[in-house]
Predicted model as a PDB file, atoms N, CA, C, CB and O in Angstrom, pLDDT in the B-factor column:
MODEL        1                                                                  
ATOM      1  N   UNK A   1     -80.195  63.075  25.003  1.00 62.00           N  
ATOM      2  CA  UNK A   1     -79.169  62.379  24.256  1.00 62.00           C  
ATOM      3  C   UNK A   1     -78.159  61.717  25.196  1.00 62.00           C  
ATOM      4  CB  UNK A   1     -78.462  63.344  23.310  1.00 62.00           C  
ATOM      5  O   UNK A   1     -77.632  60.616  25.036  1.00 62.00           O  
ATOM      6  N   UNK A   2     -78.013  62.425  26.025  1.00 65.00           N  
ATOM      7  CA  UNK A   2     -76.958  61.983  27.123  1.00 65.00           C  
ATOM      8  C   UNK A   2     -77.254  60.700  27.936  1.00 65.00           C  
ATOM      9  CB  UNK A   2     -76.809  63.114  28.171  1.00 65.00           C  
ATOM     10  O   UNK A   2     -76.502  59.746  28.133  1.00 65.00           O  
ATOM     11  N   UNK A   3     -78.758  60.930  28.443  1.00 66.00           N  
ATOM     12  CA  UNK A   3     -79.322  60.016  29.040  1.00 66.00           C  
ATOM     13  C   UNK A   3     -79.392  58.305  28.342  1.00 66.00           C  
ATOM     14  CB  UNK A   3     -80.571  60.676  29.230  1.00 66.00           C  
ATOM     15  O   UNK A   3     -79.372  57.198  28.881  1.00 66.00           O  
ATOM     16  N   UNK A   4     -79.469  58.689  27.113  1.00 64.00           N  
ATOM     17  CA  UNK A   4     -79.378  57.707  25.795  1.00 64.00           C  
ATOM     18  C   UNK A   4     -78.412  56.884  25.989  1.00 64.00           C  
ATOM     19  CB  UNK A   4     -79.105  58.347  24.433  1.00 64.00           C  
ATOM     20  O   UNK A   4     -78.627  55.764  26.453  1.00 64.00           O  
ATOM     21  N   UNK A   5     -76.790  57.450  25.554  1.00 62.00           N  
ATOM     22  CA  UNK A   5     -76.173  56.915  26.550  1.00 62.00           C  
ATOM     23  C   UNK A   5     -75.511  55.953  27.348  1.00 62.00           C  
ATOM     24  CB  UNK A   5     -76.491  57.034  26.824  1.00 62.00           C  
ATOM     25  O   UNK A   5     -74.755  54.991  27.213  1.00 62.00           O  
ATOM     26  N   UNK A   6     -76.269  56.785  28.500  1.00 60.00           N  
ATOM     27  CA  UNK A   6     -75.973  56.730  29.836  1.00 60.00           C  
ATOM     28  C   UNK A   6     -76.525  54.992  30.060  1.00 60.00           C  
ATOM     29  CB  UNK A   6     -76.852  58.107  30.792  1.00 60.00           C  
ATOM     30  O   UNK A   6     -75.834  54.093  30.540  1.00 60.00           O  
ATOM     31  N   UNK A   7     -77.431  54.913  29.741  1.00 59.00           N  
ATOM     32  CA  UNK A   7     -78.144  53.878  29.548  1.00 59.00           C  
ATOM     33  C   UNK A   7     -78.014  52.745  28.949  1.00 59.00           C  
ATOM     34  CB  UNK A   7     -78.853  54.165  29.215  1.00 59.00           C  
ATOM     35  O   UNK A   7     -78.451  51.627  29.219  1.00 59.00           O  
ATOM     36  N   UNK A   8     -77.271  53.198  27.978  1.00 59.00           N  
ATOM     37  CA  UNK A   8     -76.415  51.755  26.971  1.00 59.00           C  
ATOM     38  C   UNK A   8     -75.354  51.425  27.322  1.00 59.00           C  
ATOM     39  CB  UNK A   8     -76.013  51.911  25.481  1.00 59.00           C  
ATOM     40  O   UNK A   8     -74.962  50.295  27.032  1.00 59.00           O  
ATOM     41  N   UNK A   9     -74.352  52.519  28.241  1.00 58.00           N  
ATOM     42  CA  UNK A   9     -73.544  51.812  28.696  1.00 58.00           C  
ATOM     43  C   UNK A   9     -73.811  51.093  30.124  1.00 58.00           C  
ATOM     44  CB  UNK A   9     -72.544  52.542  28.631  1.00 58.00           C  
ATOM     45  O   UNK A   9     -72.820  50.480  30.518  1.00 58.00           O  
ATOM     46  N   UNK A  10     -74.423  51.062  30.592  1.00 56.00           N  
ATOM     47  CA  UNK A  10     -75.493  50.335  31.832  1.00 56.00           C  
ATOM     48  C   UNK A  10     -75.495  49.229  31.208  1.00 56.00           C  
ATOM     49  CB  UNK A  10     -77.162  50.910  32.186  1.00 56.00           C  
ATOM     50  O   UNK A  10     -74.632  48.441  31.595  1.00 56.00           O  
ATOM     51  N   UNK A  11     -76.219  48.851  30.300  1.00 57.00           N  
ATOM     52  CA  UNK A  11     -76.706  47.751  29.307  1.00 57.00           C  
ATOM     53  C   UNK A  11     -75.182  46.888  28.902  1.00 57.00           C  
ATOM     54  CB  UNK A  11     -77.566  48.590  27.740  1.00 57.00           C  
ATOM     55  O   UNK A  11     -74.917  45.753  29.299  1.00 57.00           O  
ATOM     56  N   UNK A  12     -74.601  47.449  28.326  1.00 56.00           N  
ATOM     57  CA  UNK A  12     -73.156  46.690  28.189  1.00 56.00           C  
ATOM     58  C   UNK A  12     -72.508  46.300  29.122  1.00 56.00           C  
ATOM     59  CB  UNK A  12     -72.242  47.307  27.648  1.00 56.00           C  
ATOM     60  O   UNK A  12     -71.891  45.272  28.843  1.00 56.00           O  
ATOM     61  N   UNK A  13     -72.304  46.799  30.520  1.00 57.00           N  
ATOM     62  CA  UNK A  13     -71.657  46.332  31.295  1.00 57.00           C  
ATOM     63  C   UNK A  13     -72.822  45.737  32.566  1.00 57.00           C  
ATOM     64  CB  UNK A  13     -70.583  47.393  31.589  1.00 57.00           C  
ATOM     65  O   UNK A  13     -73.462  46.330  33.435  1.00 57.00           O  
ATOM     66  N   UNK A  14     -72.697  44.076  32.109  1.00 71.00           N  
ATOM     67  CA  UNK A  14     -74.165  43.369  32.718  1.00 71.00           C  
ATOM     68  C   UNK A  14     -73.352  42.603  33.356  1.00 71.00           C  
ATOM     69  CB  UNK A  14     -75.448  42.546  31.728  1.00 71.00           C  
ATOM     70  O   UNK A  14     -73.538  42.491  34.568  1.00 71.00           O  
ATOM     71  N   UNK A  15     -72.267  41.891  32.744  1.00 82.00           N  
ATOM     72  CA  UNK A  15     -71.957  40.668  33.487  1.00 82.00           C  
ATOM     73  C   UNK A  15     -70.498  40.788  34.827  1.00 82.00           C  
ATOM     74  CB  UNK A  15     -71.563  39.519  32.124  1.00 82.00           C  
ATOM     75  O   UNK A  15     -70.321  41.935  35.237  1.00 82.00           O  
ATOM     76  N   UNK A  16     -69.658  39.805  35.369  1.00 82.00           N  
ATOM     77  CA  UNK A  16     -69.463  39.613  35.949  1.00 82.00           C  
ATOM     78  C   UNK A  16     -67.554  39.760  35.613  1.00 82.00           C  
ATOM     79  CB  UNK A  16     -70.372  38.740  36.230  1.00 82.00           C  
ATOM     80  O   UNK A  16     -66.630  39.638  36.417  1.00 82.00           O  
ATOM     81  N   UNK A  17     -67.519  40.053  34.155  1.00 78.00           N  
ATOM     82  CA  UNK A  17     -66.209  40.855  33.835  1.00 78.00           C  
ATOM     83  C   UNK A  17     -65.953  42.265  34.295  1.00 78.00           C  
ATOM     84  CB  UNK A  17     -66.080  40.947  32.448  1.00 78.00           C  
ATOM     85  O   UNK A  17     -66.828  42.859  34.926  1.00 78.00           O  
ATOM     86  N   UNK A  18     -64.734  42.865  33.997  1.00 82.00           N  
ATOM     87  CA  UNK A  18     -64.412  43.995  34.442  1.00 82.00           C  
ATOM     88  C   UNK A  18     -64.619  44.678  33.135  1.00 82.00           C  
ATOM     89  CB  UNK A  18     -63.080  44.076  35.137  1.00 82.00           C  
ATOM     90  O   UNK A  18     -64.631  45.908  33.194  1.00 82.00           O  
ATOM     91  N   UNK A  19     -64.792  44.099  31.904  1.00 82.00           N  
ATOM     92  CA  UNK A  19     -64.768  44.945  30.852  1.00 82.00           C  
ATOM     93  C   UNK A  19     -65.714  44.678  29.803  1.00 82.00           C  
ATOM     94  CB  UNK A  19     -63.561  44.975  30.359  1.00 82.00           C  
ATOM     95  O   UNK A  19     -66.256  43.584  29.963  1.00 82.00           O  
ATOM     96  N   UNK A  20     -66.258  45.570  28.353  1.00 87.00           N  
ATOM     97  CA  UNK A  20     -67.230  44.489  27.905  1.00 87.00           C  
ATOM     98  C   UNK A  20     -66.732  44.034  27.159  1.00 87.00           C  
ATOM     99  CB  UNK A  20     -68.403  44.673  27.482  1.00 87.00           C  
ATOM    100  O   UNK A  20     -65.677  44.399  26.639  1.00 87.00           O  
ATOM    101  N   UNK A  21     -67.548  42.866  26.854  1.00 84.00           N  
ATOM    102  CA  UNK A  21     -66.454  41.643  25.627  1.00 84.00           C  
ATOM    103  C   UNK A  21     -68.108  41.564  25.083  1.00 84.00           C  
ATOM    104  CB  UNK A  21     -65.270  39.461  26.452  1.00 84.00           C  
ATOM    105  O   UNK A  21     -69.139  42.084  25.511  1.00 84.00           O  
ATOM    106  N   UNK A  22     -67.814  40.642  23.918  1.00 87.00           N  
ATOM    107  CA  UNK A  22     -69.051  40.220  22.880  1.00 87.00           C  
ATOM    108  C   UNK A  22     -69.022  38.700  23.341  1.00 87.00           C  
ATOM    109  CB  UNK A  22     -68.737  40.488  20.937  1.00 87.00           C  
ATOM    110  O   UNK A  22     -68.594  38.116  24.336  1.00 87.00           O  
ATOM    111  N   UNK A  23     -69.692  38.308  22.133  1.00 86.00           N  
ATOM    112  CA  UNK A  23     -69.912  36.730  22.273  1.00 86.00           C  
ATOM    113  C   UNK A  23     -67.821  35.569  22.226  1.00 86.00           C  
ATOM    114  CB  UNK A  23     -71.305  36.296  20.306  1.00 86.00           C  
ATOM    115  O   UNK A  23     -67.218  34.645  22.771  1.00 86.00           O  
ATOM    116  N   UNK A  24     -67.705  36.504  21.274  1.00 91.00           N  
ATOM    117  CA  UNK A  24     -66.394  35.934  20.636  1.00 91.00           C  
ATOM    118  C   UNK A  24     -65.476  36.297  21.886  1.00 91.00           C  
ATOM    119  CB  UNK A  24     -65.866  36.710  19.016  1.00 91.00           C  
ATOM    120  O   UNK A  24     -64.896  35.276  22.255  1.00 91.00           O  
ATOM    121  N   UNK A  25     -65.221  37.156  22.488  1.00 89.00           N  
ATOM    122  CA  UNK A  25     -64.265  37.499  23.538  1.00 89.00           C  
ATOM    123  C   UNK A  25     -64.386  36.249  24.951  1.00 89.00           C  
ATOM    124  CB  UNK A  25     -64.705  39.232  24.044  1.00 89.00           C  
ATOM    125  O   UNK A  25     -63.526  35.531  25.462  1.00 89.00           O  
ATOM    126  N   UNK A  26     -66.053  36.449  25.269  1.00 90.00           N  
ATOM    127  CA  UNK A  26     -66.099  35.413  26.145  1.00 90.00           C  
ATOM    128  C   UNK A  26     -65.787  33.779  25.815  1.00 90.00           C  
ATOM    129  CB  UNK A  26     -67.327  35.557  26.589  1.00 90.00           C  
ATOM    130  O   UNK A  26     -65.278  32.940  26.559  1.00 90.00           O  
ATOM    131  N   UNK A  27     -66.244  33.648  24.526  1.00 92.00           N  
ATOM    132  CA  UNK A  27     -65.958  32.240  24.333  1.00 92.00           C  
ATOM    133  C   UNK A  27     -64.275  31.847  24.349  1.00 92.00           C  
ATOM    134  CB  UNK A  27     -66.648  31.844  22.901  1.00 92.00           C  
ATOM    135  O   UNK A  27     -63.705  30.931  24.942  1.00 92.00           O  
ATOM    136  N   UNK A  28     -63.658  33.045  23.346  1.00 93.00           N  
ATOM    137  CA  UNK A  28     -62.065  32.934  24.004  1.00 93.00           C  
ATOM    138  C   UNK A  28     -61.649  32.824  24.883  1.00 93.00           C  
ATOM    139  CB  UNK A  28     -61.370  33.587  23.977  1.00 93.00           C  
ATOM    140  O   UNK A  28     -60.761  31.979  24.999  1.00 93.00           O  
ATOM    141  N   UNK A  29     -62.126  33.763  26.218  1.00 92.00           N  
ATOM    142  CA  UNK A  29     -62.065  33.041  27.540  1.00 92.00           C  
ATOM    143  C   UNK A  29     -61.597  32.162  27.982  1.00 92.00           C  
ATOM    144  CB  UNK A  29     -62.775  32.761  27.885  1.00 92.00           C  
ATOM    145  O   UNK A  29     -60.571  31.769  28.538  1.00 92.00           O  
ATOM    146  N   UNK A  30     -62.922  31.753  27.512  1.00 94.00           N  
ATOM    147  CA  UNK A  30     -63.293  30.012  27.970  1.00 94.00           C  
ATOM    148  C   UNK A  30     -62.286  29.209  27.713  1.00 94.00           C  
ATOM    149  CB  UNK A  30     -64.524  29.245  27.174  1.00 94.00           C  
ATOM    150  O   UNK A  30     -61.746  28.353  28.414  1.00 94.00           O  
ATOM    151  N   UNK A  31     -62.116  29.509  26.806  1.00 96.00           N  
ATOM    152  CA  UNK A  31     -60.898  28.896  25.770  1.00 96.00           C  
ATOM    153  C   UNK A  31     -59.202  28.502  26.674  1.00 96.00           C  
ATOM    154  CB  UNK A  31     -60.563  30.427  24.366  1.00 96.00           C  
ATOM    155  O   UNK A  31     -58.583  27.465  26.912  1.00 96.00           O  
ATOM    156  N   UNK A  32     -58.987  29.937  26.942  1.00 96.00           N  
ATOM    157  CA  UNK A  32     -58.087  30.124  27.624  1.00 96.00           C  
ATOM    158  C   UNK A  32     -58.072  29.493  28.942  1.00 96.00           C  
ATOM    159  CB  UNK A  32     -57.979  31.257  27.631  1.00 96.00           C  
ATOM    160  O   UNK A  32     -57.164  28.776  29.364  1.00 96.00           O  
ATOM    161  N   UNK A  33     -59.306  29.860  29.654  1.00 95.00           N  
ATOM    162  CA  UNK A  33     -59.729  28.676  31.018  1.00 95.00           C  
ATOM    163  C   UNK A  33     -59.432  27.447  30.757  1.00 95.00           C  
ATOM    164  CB  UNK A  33     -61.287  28.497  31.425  1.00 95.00           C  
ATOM    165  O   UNK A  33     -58.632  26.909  31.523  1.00 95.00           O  
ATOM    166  N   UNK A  34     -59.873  26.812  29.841  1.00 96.00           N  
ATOM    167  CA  UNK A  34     -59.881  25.284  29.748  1.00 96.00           C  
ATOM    168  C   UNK A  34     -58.441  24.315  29.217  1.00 96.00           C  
ATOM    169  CB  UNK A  34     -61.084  25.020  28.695  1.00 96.00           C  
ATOM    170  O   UNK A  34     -58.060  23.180  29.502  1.00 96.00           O  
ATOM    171  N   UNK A  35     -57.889  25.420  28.298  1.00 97.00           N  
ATOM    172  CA  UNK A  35     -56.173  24.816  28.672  1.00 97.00           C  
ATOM    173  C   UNK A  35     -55.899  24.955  30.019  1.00 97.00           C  
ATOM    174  CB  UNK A  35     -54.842  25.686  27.921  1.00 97.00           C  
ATOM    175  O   UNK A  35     -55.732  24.078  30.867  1.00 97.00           O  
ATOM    176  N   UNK A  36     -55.869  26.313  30.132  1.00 96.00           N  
ATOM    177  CA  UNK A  36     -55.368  26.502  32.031  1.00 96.00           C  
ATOM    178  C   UNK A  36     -55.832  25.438  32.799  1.00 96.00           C  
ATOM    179  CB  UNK A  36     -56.095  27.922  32.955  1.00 96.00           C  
ATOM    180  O   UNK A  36     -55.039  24.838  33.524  1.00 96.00           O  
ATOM    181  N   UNK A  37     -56.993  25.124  32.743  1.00 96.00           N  
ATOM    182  CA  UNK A  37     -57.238  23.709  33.993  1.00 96.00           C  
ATOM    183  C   UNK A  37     -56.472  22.780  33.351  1.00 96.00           C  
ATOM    184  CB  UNK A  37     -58.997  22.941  34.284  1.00 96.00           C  
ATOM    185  O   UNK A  37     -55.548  22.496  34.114  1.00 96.00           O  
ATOM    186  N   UNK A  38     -56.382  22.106  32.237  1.00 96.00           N  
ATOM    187  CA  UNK A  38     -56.055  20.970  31.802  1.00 96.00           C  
ATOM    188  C   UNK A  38     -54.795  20.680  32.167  1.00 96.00           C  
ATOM    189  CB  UNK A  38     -56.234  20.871  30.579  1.00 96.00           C  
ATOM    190  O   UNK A  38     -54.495  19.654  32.777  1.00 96.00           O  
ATOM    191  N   UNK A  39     -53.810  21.766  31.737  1.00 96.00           N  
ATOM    192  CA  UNK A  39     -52.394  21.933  31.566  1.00 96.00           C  
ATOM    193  C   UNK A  39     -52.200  21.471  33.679  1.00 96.00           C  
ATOM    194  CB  UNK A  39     -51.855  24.039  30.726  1.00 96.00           C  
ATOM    195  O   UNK A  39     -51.663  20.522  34.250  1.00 96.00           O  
ATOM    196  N   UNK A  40     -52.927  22.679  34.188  1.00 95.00           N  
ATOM    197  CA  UNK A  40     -52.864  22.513  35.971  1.00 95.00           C  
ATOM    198  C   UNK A  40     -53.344  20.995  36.299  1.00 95.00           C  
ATOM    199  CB  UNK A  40     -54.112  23.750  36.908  1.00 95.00           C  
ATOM    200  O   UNK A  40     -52.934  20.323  37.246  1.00 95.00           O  
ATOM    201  N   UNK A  41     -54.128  20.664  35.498  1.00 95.00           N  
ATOM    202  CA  UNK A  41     -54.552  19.151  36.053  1.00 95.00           C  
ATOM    203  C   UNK A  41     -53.520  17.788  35.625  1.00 95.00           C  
ATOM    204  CB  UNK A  41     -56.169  18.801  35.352  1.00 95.00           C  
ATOM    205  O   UNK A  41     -53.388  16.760  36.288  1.00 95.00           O  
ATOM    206  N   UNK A  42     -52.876  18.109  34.374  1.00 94.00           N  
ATOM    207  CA  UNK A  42     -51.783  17.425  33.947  1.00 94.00           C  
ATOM    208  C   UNK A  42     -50.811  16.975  35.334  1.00 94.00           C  
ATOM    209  CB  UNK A  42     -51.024  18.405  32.853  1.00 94.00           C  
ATOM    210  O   UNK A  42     -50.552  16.006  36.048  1.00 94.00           O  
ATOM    211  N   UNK A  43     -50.518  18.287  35.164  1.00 94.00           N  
ATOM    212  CA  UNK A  43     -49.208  18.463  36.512  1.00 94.00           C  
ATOM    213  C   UNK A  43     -49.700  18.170  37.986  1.00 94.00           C  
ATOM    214  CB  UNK A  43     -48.580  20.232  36.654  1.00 94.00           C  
ATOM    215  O   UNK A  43     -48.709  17.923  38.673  1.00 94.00           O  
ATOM    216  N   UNK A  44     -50.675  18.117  38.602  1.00 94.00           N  
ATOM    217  CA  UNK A  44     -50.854  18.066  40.098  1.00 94.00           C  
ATOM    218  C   UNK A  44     -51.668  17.342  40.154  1.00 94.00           C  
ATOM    219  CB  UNK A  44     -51.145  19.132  40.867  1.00 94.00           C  
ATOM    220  O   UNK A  44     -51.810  16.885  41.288  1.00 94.00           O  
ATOM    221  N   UNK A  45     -52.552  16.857  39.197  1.00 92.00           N  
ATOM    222  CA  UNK A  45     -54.114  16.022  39.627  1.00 92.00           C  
ATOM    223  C   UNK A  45     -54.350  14.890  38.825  1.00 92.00           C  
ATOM    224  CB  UNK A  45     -55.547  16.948  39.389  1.00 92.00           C  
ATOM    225  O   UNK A  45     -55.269  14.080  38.949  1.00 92.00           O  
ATOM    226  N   UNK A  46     -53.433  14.902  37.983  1.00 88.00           N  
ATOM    227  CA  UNK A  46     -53.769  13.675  36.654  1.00 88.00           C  
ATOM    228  C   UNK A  46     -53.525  12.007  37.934  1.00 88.00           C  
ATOM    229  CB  UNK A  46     -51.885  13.818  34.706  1.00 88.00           C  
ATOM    230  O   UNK A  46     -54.169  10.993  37.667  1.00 88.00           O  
ATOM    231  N   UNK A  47     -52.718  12.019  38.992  1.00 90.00           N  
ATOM    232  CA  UNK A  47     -52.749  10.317  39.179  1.00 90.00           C  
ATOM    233  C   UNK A  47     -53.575  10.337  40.383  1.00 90.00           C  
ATOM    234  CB  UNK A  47     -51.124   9.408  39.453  1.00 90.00           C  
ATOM    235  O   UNK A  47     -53.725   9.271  40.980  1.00 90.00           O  
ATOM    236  N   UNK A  48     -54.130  11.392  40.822  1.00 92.00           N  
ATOM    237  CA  UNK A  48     -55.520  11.051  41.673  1.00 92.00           C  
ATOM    238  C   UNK A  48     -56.886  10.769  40.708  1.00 92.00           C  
ATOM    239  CB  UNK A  48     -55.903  12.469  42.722  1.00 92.00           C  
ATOM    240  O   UNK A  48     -57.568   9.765  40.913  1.00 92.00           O  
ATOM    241  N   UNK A  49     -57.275  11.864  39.495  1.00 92.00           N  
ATOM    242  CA  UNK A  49     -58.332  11.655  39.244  1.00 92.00           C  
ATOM    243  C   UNK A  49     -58.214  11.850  37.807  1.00 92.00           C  
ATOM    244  CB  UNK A  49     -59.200  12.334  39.983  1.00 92.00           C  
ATOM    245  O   UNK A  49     -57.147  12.319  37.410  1.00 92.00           O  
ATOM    246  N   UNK A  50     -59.150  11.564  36.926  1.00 93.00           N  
ATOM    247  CA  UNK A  50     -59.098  11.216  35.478  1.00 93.00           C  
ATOM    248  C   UNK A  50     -59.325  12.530  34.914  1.00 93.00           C  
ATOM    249  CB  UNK A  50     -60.170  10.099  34.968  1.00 93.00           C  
ATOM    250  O   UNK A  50     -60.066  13.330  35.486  1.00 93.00           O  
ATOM    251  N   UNK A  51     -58.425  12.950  33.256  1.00 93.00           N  
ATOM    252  CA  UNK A  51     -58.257  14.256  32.732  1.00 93.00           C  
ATOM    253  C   UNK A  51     -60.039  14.599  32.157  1.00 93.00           C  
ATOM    254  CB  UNK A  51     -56.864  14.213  31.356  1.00 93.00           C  
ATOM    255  O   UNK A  51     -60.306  15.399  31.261  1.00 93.00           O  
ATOM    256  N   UNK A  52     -61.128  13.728  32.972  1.00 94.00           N  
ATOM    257  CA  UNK A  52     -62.164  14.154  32.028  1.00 94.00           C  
ATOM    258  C   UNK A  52     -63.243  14.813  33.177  1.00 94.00           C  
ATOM    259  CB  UNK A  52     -62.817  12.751  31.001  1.00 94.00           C  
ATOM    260  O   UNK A  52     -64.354  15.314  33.003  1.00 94.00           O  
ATOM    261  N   UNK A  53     -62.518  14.619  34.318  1.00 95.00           N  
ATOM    262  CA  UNK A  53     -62.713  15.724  35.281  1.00 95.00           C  
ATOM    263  C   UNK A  53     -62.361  17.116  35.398  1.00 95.00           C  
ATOM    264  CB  UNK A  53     -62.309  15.388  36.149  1.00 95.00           C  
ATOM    265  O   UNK A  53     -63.105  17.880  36.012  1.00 95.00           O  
ATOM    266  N   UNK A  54     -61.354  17.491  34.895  1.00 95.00           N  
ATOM    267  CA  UNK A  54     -61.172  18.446  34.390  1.00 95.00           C  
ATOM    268  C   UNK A  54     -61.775  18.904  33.484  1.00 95.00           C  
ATOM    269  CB  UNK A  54     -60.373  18.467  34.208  1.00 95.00           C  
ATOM    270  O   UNK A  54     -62.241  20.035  33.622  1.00 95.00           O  
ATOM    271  N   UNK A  55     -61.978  18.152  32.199  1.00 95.00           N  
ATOM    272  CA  UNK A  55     -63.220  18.692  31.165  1.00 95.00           C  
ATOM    273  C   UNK A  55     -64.326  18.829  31.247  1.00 95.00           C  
ATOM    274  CB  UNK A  55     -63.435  18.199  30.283  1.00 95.00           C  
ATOM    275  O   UNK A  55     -65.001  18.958  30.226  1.00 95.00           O  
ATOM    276  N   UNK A  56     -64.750  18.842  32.194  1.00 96.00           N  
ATOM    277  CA  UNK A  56     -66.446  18.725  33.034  1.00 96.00           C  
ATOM    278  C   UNK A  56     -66.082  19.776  33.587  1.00 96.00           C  
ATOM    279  CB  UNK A  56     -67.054  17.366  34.226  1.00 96.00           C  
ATOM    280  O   UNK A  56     -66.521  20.834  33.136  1.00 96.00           O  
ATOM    281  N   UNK A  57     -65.252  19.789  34.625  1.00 95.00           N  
ATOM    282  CA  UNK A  57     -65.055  21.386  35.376  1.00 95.00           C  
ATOM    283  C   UNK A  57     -64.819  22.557  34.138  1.00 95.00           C  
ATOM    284  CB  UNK A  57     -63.407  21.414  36.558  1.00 95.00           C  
ATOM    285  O   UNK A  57     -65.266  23.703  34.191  1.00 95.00           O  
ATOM    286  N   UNK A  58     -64.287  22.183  33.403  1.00 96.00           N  
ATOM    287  CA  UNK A  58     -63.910  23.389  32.241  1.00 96.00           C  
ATOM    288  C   UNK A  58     -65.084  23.877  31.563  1.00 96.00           C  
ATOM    289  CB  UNK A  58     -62.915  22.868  31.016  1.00 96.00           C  
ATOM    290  O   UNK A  58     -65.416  25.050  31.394  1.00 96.00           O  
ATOM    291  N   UNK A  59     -65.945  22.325  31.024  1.00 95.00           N  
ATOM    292  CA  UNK A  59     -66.836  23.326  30.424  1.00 95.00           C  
ATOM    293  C   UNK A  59     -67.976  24.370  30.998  1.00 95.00           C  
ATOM    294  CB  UNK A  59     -67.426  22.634  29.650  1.00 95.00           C  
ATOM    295  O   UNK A  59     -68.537  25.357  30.521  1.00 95.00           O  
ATOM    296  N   UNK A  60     -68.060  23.498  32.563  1.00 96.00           N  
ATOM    297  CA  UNK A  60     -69.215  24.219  33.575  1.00 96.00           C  
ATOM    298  C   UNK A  60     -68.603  25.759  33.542  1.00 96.00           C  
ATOM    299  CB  UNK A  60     -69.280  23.456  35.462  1.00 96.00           C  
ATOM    300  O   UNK A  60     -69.314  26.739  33.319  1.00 96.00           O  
ATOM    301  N   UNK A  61     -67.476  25.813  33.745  1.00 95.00           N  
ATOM    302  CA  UNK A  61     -66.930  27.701  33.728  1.00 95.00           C  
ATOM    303  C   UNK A  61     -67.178  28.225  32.488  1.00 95.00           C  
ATOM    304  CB  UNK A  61     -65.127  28.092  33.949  1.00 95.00           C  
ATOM    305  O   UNK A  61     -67.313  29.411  32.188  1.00 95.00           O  
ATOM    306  N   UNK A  62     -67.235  27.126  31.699  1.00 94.00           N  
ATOM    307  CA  UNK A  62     -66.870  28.144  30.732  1.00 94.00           C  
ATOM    308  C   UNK A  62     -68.366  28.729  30.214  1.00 94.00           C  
ATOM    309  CB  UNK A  62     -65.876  27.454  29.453  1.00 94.00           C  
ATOM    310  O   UNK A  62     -68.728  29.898  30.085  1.00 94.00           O  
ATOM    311  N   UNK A  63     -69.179  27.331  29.937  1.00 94.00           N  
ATOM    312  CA  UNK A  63     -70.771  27.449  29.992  1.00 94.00           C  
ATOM    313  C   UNK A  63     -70.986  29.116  30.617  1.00 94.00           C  
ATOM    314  CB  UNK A  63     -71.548  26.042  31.216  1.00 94.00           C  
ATOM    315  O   UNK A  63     -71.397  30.065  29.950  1.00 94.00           O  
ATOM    316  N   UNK A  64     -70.529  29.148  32.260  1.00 92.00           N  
ATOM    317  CA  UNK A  64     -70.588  30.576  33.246  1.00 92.00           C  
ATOM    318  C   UNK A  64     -70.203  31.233  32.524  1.00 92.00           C  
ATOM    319  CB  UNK A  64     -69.852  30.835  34.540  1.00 92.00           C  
ATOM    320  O   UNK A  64     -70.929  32.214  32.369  1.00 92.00           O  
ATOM    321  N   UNK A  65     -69.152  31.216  31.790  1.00 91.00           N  
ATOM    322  CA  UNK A  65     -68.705  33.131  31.434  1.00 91.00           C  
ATOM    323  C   UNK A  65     -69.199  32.818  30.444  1.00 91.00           C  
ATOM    324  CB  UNK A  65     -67.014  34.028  31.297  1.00 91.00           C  
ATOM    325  O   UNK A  65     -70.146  33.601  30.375  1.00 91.00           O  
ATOM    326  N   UNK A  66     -69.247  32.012  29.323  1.00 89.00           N  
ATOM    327  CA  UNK A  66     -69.823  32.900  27.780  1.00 89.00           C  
ATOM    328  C   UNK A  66     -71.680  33.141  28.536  1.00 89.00           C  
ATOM    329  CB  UNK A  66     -69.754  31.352  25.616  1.00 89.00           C  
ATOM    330  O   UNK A  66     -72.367  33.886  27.837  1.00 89.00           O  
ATOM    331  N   UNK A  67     -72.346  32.613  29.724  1.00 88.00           N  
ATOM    332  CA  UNK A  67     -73.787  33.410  29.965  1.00 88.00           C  
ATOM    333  C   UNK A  67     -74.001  34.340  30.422  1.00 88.00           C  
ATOM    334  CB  UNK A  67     -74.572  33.007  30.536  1.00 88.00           C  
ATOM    335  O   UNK A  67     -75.020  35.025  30.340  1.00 88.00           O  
ATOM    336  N   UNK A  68     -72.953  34.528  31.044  1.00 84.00           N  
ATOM    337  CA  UNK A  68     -72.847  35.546  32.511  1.00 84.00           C  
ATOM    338  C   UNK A  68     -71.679  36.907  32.366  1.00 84.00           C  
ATOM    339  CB  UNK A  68     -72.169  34.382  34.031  1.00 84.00           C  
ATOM    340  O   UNK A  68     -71.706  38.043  32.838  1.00 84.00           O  
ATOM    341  N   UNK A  69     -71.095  36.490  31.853  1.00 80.00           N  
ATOM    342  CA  UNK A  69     -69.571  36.933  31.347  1.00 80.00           C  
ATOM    343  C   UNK A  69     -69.800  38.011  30.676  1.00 80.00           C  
ATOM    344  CB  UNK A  69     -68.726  35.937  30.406  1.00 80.00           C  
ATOM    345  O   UNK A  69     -68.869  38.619  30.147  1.00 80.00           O  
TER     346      UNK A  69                                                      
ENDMDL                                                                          
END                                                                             
């Protein structure tokens, strides 16, 4: 029984968080990532390069944690 488990929590903790999350936790994440760049790209990066560089970088992370995450 123990071994049972022992084993599922192995299984839950797969990805590259410190804690386990579901589908919905990681996609919030993401969520949270992708203001964070935007808002950071507003302020320091918007008159070198265009805000849809940032949305390309955002979704590639975010794509990462809701697979990996």
């Amino acid at each position: 029984m123990q071994e049972r488990q022992e084993q599922q929590e192995k299984k839950e903790i797969g990805g590259f968080l410190p804690f386990y999350t579901n589908a919905f936790d990681r996609v919030f994440i993401s969520v949270v990532i992708l203001i964070g760049i935007h808002l950071l790209w507003l302020r320091f990066m918007e008159a070198a390069l265009p805000i849809e560089v940032a949305t390309v970088i955002s979704l590639v992370i975010g794509y990462f944690v809701v697979r990996r995450g």
